[in-house]
N, C-alpha and C positions, 0 to 999 in steps of 0.2 A: 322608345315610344311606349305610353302607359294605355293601357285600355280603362275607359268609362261605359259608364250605360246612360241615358237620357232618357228620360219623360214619362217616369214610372210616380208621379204625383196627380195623372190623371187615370180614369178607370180601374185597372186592373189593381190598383196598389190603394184605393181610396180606404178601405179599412183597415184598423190599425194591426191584426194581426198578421194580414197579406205584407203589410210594411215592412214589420217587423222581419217577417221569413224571409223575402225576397232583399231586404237590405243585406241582411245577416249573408244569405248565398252569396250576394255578390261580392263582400267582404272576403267569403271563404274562398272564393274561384278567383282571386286576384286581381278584380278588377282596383283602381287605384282612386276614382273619385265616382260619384252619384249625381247628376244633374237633373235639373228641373225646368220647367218654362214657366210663364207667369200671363194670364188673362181674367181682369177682375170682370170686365162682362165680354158680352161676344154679343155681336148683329145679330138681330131676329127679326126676320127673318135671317138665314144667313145669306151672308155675301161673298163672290166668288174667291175674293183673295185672305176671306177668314180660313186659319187653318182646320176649325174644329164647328162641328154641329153647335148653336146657340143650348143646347139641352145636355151637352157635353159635360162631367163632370172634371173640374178640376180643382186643387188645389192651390191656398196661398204655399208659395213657396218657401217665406223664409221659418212659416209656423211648420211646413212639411218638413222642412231639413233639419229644423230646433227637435222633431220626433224621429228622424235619421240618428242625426247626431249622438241623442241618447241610446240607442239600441247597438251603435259601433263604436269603432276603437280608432281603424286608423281610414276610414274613407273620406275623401276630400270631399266636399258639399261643396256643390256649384249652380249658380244660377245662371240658363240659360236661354233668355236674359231676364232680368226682372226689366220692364218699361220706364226705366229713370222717371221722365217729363210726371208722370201720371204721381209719382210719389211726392212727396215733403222730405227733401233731401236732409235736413236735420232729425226729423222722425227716424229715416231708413240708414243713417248715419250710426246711430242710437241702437236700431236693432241689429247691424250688422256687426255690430263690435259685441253687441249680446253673443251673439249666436258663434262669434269666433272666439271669445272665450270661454263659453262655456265646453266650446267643441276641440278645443288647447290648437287651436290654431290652423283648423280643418277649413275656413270657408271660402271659397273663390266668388268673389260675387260678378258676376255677369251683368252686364246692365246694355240697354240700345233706347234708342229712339222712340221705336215702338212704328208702325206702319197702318192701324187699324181706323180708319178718320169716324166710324162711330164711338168707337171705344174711347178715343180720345174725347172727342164730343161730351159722352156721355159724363165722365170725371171731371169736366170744364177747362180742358186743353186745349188751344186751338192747335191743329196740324201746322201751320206755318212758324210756328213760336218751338216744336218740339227738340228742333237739333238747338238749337239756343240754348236752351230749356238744359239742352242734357248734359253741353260743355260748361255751363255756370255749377249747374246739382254737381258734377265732380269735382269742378274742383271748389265748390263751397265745401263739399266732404270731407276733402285730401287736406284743406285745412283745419278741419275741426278733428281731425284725426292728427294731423303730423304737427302744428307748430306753436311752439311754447304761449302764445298768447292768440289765440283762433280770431281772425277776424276775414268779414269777406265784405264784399259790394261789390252788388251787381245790379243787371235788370231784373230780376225774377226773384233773388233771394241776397236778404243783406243782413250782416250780424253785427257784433264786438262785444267786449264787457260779457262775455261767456264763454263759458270752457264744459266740457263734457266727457267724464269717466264711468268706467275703464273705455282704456280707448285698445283699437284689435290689436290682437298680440303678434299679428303680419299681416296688414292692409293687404290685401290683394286685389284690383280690379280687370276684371277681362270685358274686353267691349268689340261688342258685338253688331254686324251688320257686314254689308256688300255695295253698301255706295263709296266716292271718292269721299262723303265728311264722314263716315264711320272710319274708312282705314286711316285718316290723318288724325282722327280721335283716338282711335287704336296707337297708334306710332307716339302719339303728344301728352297720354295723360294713361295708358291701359300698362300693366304690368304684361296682358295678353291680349289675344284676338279669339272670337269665336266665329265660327260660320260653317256652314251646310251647304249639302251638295253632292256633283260628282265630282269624279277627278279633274273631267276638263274644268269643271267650276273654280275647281280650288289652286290651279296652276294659274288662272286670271285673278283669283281675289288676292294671290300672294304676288303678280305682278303689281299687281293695284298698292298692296303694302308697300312691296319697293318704291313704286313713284312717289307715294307718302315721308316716305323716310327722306326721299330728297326736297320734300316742300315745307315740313315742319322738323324743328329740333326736338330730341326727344331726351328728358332729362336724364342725367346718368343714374338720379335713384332708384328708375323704372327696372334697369337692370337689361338684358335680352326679352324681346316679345315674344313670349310662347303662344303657340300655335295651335288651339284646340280646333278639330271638325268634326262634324257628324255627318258622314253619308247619307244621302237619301237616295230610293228606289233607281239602283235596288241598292237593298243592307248588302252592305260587303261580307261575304260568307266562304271567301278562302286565305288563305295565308298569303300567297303571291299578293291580294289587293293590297293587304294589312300592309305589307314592304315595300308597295309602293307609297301609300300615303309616308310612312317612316323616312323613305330616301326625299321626298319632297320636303321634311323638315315638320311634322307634326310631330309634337310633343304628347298630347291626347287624342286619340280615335275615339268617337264614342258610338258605342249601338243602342240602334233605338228600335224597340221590340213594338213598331204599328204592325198592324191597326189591333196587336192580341189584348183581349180584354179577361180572359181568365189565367189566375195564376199560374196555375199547373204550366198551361204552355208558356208565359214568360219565364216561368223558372228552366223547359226544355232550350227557351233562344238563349237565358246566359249559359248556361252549360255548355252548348253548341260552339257560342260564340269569344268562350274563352280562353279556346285555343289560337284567335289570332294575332298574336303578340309574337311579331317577327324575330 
């Protein structure tokens, strides 16, 4: 099992020198990939199931990880998740294949649903159209990415007579959520899965998987579904947790340094926290 850190594209890492040092640490201290989340606006007032203050600073992800990417060598960039529905899946097609070569083949893109009905609102998404929304954008992607002649049609997005280079130098997609249409989306079209939690959380969302796997076929290009999580409250902070998530079959642990907002101390949580690599 490889250890990540998560969600250092808001606050404490907003400027570019704090980036630079705390990417570089976590490179040094072995951590294996760097992940991000993605909210282009947030409720304001806020509302109870936003995760962040409307006044919250964060960053776009894929422009945050294209400034990772330059300052490292070998950390995987990951998006956790970027909000499919909310993009122009040929636009984010486009930059994800930027950003994984320039990065020799570094980017895990993350992508979900998205769950915020202003935010969707606000971009001109409706909530009911988003899971639709999100299995057409993959796989309009997967063929502007993978096949000799790209053509797609669908409801939301339709192509042909176009092609689009360079294309990534290892598509990777991980998708993300906790409902039964994320894990059968996960199973039918993700290289991986993403989700958050605790333990008990994460022994139901991998049963959930399983029931998946027996409802959808899942291409053999996709290969095995890797298995990334991030704990939440509390942050796993001994070695026994770490071995437990590992014996459950995660691939990537990631920790995630809330609510700190000054470096110094994020730089104390990865140091702390990289020894837990069972």
């Amino acid at each position: 099992m490889e250890l990540g850190v998560f969600g250092l594209n808001a606050k404490a890492t907003l400027g570019p020198a704090e980036t630079v040092r705390l990417a570089r640490l976590a490179e040094d201290l072995g951590y294996a990939s760097w992940w991000v989340g993605e909210h282009v606006v947030l409720p304001s007032p806020r509302v109870p199931e936003s995760p962040m203050d409307p006044a919250d600073p964060i960053l776009d992800p894929l422009v945050h990880l294209s400034y990772v990417a330059a300052v490292t060598r070998r950390l995987e960039l990951g998006t956790g998740i970027v909000i499919l529905p909310q993009r122009n899946p040929l636009v984010l097609a486009k930059q994800a294949a930027s950003l994984d070569v320039l990065s020799g083949g570094r980017l895990l893109l993350g992508v979900g649903a998205g769950y915020l009905e202003p935010e969707m609102r606000a971009v001109g998404v409706a909530m009911a159209d988003r899971g639709r929304r999100t299995d057409e954008y993959l796989d309009a992607m997967t063929a502007l990415w993978t096949e000799p002649a790209p053509a797609y049609q669908g409801r939301f997005v339709s192509f042909r007579d176009v092609d689009a280079h360079p294309r990534p130098a290892r598509p990777r997609i991980v998708v993300g959520g906790h409902s039964p249409a994320a894990f059968r989306r996960a199973v039918a079209r993700g290289h991986g899965w993403f989700g958050n939690g605790t333990l008990e959380d994460l022994t139901r969302h991998l049963a959930g998987l399983r029931r998946a796997a027996d409802e959808v076929e899942r291409p053999p290009r996709l290969g095995r579904l890797e298995i990334t999580f991030m704990p939440l409250d509390p942050v796993v902070v001994q070695p026994r947790d770490a071995a437990r998530y590992a014996e459950l079959g995660v691939d990537r642990l990631l920790v995630y340094p809330l609510p700190l907002e000054d470096p110094a101390d994020v730089a104390r949580f990865l140091e702390r926290h990289a020894t837990l690599r069972p």
